[in-house]
N, C-alpha and C positions, 0 to 999 in steps of 0.2 A: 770532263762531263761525268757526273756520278752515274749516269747509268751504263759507262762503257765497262763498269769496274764488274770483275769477278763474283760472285757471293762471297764473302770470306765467315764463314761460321766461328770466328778468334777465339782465344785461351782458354776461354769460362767454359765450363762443363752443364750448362745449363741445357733444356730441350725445348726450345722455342720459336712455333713458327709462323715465318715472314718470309716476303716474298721480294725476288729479286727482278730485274728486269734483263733479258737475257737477249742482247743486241744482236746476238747471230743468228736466234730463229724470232728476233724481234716480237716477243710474248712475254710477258711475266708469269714468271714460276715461281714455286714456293720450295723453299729450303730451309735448313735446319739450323738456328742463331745460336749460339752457346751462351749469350748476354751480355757479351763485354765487348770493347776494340770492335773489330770486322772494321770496316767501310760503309758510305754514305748510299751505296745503293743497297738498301733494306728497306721493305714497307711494311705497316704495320696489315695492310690491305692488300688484295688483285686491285680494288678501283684505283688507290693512290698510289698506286705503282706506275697504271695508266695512267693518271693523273700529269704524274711528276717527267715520266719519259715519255710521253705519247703525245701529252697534252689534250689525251682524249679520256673516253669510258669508253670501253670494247662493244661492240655489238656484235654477237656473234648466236651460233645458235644455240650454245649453252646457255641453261638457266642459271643467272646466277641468285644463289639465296636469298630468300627476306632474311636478313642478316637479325634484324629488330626481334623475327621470330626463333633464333635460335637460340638453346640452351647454353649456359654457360657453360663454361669447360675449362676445368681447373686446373687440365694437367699432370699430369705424372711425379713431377720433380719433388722437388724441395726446397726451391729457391725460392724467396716471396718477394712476387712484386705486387703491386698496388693496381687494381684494374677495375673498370665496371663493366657492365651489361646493363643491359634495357631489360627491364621486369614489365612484359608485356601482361600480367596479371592484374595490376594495380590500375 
């Protein structure tokens, strides 16, 4: 099962984050991806973290983000990948 696996952040030197699901304190956390390799428990999300190993959406008493309404964020690196955002402007 992909969710009992460790985070593995692999080779690549990239700074990108995704979130793991973390079967001991049975929560999804977010850790730091390098881009390459790693393993299959990586989301690109907290909800399809929950999605994938819970089969749920948390309900808890954190707010979680209108996501639609955040800024986009480009990043620090140098690596390019190909991404969009929702342009709540238009």
């Amino acid at each position: 099962d992909m969710c009992l696996f460790s985070p593995e952040t692999g080779p690549c030197k990239a700074n990108i984050p995704k979130y793991f699901y973390n079967s001991t304190t049975k929560m999804c956390e977010q850790f730091v991806y390098g881009g390459c390799q790693g393993n299959d428990n990586r989301f690109e999300t907290e909800i399809e973290c929950w999605q994938k190993c819970q089969n749920t959406v948390p309900i808890s008493s954190r707010d979680l983000p209108d996501v639609c309404n955040l800024p986009a964020e480009p990043g620090l690196c140098y690596t390019s990948f190909e991404k969009y955002h929702f342009n709540n402007f238009w």
